[in-house]
FIBA-605993 format. One record per atom (N, C-alpha, C): residue number from 0; residue in three letters; atom name; x, y, z. Coordinates in pm, whole numbers, plus 50000, padded with zeros to 5 digits. Atoms other than C-alpha are relative to their C-alpha. Layout:
BEGIN
PT   resi   resn   name      c1      c2      c3
PT    NUM    ALA     CA       X       Y       Z
...
END
This chain:
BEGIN
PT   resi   resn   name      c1      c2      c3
PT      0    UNK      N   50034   50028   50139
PT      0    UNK     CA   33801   53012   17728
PT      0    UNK      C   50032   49855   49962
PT      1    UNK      N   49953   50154   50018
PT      1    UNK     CA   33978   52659   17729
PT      1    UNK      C   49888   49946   50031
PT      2    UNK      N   50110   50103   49913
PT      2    UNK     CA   33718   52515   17933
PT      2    UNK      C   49899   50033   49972
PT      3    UNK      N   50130   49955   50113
PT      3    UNK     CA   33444   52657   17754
PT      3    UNK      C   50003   49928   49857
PT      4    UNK      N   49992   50050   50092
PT      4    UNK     CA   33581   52561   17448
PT      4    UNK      C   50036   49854   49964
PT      5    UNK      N   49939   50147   49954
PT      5    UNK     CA   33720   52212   17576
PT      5    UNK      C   50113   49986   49914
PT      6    UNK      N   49915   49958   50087
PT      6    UNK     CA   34002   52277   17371
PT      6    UNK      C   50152   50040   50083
PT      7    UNK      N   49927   49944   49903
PT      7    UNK     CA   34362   52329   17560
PT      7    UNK      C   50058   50151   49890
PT      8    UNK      N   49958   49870   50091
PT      8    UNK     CA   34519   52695   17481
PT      8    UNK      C   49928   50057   49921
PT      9    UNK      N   50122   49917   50050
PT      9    UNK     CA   34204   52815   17367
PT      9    UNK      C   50002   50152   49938
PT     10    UNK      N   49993   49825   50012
PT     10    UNK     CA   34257   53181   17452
PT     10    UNK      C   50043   50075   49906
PT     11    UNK      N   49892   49920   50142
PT     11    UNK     CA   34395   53397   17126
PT     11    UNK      C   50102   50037   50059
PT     12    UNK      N   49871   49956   50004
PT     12    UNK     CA   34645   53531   17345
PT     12    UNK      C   50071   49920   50055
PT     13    UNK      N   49949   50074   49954
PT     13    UNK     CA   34772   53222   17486
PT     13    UNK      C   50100   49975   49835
PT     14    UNK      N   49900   50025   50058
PT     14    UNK     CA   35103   53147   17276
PT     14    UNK      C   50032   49845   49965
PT     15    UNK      N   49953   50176   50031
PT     15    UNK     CA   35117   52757   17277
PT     15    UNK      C   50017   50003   49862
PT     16    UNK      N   50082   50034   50148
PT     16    UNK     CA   34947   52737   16926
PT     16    UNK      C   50127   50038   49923
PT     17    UNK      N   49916   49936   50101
PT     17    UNK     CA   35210   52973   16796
PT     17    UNK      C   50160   49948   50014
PT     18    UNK      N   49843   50062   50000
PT     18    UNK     CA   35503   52846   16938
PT     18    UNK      C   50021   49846   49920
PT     19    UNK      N   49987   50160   50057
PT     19    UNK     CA   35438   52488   16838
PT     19    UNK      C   49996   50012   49832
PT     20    UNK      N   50005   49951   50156
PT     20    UNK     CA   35393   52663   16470
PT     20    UNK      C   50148   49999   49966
PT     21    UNK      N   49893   50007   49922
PT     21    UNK     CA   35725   52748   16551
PT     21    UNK      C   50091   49878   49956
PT     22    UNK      N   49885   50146   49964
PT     22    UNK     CA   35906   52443   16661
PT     22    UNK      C   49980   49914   49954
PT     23    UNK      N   50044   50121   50100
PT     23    UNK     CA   35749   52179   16489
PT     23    UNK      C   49937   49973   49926
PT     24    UNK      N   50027   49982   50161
PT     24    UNK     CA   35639   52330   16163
PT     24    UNK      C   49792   50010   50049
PT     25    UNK      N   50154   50015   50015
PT     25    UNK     CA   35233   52323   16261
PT     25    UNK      C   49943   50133   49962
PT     26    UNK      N   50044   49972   50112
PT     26    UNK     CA   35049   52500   15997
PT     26    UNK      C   49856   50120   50114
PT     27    UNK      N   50143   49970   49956
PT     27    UNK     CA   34846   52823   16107
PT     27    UNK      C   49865   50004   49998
PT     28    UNK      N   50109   50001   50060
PT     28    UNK     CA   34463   52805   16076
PT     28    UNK      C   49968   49844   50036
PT     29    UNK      N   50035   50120   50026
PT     29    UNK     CA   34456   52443   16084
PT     29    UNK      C   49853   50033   50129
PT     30    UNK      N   50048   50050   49875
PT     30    UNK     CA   34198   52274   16325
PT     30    UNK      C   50039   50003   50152
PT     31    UNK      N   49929   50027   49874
PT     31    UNK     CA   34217   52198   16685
PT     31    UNK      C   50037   49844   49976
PT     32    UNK      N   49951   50116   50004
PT     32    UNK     CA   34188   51824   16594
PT     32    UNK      C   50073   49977   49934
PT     33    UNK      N   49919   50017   50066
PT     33    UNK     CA   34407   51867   16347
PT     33    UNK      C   50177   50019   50041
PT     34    UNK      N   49851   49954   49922
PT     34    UNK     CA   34694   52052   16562
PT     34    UNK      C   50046   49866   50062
PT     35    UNK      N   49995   50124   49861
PT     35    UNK     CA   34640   51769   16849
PT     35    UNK      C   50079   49863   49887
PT     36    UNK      N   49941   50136   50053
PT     36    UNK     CA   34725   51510   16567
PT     36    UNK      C   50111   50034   49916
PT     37    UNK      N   49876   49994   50036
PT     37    UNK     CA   34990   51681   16400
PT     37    UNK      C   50110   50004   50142
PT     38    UNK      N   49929   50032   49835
PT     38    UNK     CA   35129   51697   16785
PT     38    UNK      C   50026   49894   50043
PT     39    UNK      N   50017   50132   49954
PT     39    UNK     CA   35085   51352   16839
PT     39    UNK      C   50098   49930   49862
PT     40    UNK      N   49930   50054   50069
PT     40    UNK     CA   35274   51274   16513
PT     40    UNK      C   50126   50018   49978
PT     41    UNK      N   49843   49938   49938
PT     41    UNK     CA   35581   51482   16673
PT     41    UNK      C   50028   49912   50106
PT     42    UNK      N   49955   50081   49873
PT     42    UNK     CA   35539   51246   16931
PT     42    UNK      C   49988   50076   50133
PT     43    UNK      N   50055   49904   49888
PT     43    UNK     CA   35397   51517   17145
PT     43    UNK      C   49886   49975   50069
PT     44    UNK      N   50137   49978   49954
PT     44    UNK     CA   35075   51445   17370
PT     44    UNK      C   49998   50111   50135
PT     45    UNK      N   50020   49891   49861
PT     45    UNK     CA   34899   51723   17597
PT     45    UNK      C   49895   49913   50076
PT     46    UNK      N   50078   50008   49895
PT     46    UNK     CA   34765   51644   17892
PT     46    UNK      C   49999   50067   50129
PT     47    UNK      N   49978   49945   49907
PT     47    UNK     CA   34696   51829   18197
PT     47    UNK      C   50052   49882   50152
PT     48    UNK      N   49928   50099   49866
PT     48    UNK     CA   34857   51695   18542
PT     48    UNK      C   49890   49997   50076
PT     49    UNK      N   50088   50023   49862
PT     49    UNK     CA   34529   51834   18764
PT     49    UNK      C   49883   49917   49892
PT     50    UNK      N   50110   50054   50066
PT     50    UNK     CA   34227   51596   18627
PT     50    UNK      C   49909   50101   50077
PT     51    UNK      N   50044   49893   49945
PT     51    UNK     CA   34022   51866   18857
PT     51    UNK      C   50013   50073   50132
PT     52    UNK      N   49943   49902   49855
PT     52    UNK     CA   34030   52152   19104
PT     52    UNK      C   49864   50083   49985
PT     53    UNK      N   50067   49883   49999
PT     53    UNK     CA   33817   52430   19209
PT     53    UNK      C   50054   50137   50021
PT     54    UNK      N   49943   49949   50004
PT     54    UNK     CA   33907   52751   19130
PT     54    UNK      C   49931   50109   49908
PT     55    UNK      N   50093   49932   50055
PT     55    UNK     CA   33702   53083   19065
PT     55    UNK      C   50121   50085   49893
PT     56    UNK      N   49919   49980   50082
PT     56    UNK     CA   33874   53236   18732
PT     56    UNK      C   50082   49921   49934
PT     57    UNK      N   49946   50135   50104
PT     57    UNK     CA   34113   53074   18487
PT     57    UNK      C   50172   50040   50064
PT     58    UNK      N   49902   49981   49928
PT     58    UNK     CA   34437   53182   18721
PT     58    UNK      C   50058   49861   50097
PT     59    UNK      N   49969   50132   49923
PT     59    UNK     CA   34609   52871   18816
PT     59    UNK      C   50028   50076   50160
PT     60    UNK      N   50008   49914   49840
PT     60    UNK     CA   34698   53088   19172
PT     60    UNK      C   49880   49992   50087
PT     61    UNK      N   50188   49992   49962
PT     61    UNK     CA   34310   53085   19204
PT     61    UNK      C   49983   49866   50024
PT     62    UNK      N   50043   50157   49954
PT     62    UNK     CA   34309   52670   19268
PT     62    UNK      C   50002   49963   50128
PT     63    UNK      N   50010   50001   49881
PT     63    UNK     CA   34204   52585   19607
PT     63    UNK      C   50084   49870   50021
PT     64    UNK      N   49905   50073   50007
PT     64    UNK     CA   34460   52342   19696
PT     64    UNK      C   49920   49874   50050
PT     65    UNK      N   50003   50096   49963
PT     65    UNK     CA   34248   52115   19881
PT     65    UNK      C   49880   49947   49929
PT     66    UNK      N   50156   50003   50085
PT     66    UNK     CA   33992   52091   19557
PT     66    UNK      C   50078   49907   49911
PT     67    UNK      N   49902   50111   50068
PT     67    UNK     CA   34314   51910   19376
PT     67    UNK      C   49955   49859   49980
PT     68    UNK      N   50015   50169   49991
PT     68    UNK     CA   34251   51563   19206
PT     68    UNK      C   50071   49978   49843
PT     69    UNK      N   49923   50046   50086
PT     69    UNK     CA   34548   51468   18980
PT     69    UNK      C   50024   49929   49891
PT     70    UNK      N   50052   50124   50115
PT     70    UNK     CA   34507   51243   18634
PT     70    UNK      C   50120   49896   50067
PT     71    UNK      N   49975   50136   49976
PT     71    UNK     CA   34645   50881   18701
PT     71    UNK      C   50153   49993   49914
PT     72    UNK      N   49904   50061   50083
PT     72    UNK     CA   35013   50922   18581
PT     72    UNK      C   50095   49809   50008
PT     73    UNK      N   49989   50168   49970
PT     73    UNK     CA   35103   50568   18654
PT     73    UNK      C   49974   49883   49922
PT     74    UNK      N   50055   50102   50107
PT     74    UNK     CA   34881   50420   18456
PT     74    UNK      C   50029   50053   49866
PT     75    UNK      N   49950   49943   50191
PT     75    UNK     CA   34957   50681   18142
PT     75    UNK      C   50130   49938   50010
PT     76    UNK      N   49852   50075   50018
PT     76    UNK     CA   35365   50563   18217
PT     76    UNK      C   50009   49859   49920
PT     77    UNK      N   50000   50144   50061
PT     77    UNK     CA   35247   50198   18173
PT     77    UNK      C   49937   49970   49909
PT     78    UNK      N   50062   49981   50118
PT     78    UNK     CA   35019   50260   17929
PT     78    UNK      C   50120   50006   49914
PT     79    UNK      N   49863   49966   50105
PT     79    UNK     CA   35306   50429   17700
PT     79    UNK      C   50124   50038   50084
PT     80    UNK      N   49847   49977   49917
PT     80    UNK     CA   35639   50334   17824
PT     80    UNK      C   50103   50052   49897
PT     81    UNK      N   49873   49935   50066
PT     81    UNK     CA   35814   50491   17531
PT     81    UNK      C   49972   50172   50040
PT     82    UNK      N   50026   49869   49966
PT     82    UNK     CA   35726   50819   17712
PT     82    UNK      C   50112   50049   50074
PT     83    UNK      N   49877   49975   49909
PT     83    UNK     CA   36053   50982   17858
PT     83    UNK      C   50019   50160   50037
PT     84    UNK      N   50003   49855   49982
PT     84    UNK     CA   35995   51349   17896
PT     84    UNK      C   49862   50024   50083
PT     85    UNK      N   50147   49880   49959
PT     85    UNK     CA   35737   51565   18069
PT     85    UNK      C   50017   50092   50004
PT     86    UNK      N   49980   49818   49999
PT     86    UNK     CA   35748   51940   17980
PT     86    UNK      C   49887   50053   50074
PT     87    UNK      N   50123   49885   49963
PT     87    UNK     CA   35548   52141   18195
PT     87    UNK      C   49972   50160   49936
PT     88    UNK      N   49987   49874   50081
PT     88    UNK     CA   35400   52466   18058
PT     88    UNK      C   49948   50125   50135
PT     89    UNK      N   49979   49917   49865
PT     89    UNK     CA   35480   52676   18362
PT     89    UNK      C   49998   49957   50159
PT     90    UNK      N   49946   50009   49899
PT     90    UNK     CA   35528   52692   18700
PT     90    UNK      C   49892   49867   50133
PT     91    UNK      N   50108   50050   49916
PT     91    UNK     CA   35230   52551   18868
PT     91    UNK      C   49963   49877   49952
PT     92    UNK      N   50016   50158   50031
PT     92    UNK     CA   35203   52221   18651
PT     92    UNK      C   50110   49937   50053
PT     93    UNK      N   49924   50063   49943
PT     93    UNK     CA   35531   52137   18789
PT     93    UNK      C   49971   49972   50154
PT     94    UNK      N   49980   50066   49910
PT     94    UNK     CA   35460   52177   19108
PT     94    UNK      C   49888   49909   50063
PT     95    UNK      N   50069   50126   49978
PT     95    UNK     CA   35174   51960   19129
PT     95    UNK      C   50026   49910   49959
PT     96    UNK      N   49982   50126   49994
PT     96    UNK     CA   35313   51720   18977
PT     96    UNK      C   50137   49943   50140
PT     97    UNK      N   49938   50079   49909
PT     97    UNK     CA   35609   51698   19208
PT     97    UNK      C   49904   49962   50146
PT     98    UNK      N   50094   50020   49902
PT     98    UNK     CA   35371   51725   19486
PT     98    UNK      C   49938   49876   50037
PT     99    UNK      N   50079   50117   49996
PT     99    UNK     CA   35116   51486   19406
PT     99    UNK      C   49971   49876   49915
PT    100    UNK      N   49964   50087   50097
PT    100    UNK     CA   35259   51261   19121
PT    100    UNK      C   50137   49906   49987
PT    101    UNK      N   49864   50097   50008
PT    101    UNK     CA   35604   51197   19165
PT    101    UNK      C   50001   49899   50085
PT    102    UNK      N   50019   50089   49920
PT    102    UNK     CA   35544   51017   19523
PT    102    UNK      C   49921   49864   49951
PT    103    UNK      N   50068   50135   50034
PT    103    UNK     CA   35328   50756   19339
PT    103    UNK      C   50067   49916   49880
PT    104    UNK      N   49917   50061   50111
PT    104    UNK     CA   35569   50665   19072
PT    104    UNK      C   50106   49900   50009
PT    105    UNK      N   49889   50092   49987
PT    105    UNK     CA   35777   50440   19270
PT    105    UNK      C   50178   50036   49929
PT    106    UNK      N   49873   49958   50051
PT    106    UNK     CA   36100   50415   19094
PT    106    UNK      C   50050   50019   49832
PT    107    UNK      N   49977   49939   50102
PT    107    UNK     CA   35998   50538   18768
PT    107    UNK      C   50092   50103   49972
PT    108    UNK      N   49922   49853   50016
PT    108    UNK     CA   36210   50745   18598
PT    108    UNK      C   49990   50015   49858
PT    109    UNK      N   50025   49863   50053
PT    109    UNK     CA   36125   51023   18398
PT    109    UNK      C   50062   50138   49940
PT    110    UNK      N   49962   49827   50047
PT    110    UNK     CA   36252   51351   18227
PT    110    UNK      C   49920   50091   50057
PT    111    UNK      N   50119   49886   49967
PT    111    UNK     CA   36047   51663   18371
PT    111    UNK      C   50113   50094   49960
PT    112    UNK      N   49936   49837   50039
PT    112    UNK     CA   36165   52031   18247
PT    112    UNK      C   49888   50075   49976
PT    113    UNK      N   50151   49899   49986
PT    113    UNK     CA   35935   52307   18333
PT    113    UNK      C   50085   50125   49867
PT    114    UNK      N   49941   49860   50103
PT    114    UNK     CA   35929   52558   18048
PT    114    UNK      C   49917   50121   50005
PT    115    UNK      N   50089   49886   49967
PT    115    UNK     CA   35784   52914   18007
PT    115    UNK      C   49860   49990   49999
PT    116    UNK      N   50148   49987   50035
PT    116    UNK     CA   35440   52956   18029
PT    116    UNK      C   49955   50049   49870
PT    117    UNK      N   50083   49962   50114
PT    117    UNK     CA   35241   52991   17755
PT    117    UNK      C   49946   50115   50028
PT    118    UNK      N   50111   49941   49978
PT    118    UNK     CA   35008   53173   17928
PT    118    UNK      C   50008   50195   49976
PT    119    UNK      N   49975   49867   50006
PT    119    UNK     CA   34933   53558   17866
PT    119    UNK      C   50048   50057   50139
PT    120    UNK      N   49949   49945   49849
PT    120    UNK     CA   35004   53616   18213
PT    120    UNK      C   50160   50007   50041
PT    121    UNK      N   49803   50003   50004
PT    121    UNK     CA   35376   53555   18161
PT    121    UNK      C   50043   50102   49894
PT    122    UNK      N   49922   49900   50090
PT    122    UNK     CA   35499   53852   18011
PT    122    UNK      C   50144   50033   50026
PT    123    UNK      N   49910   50038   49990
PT    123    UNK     CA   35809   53832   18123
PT    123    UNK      C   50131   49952   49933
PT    124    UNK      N   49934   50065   50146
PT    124    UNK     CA   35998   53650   17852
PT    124    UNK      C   49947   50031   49834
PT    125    UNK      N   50052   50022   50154
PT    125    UNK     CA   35943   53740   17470
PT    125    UNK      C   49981   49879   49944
PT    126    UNK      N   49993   50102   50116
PT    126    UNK     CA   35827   53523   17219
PT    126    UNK      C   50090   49967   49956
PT    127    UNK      N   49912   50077   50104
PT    127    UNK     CA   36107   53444   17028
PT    127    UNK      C   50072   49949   50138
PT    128    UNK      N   49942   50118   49817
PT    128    UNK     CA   36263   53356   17442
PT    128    UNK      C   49922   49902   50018
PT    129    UNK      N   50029   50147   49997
PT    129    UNK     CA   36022   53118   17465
PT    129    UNK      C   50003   49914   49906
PT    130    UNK      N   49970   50108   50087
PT    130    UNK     CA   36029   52967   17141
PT    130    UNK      C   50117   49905   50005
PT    131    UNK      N   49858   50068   49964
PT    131    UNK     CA   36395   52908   17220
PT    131    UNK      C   49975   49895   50112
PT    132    UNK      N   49995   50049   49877
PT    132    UNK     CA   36328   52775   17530
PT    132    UNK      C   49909   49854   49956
PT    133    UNK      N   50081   50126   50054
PT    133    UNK     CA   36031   52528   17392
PT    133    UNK      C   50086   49936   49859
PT    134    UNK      N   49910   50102   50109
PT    134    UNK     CA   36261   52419   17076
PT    134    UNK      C   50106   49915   50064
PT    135    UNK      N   49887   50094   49955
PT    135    UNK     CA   36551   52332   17298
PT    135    UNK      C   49890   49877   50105
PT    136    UNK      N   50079   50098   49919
PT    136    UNK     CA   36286   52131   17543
PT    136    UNK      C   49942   49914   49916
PT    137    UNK      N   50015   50116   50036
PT    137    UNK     CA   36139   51925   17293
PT    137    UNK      C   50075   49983   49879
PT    138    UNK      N   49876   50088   50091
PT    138    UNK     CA   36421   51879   17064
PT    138    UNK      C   50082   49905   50071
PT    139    UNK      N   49984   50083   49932
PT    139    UNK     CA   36517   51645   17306
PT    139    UNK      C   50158   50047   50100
PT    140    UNK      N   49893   49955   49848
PT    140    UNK     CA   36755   51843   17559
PT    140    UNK      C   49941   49940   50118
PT    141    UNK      N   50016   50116   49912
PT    141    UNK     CA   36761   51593   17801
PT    141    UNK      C   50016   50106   50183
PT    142    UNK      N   49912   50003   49851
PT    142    UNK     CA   36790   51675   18195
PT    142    UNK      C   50030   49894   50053
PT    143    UNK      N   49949   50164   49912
PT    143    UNK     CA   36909   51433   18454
PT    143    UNK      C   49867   49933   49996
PT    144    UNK      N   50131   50058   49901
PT    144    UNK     CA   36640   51200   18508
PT    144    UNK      C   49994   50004   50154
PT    145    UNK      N   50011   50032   49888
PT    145    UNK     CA   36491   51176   18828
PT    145    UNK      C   49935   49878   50053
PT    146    UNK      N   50030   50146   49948
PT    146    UNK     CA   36497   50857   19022
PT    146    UNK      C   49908   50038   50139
PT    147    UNK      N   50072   49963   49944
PT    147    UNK     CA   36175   50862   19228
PT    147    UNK      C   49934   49834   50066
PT    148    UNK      N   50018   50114   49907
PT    148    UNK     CA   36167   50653   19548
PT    148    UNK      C   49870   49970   50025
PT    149    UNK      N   50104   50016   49947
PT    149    UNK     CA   35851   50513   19649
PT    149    UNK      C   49998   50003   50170
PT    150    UNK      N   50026   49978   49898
PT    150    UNK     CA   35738   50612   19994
PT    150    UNK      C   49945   49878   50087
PT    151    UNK      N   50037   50061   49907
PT    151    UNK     CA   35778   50387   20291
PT    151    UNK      C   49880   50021   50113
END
């Protein structure tokens, strides 16, 4: 439904929308362009880590690994260097990025903290557990940074 709708968290039962209602006051009903820019005025931007993959269904599990082609974090870092976090929204954005993002970052350093999934497929954790979990992540609970060598 995302990708139909070009829209991230599309789905009604995807939880983003509601949590971010949530944690940083955004107003139900609004817009999508309206969410994205009250997000952006938290100092929040979304972006996905894969720029594309192939992958029949909307099941990140379902991505053929060798269909992977990563967005350009490098250039978003230097683009906006007041950027010091990266929350992932589950399991599988993290590990592509360590995979195929961190190795190109030289000796950037970064915040990453993977948090629950949004996704309906995570049932697992209640709502009000992830809200917790997404308030303490971008209320600025820090982890260690990670210092990320560039590959000889």
């Amino acid at each position: 439904m995302s990708l139909l709708a070009r829209q991230y968290y599309a789905h009604p039962r995807n939880t983003f929308w509601r949590i971010m209602e949530e944690v940083v006051g955004l107003r139900a009903g609004e817009s999508y362009e309206e969410r994205i820019r009250l997000l952006s005025a938290h100092g929040i931007a979304l972006w996905d880590v894969l720029h594309s993959c192939n992958r029949e269904g909307s099941l990140d599990t379902a991505i053929r690994s060798g269909s992977v082609s990563v967005n350009d974090f490098v250039a978003f870092f230097r683009q906006h260097p007041q950027v010091d976090s990266v929350l992932f929204n589950g399991a599988a954005a993290e590990r592509y990025y360590n995979r195929h993002v961190l190795p190109k970052l030289g000796t950037t350093i970064v915040n990453h903290l993977r948090m629950p999934s949004t996704s309906p497929a995570h049932a697992s954790m209640s709502f009000e557990q992830k809200v917790a979990a997404w308030r303490q992540g971008i209320g600025g609970q820090k982890v260690q940074p990670t210092e990320v060598r560039a590959r000889k």
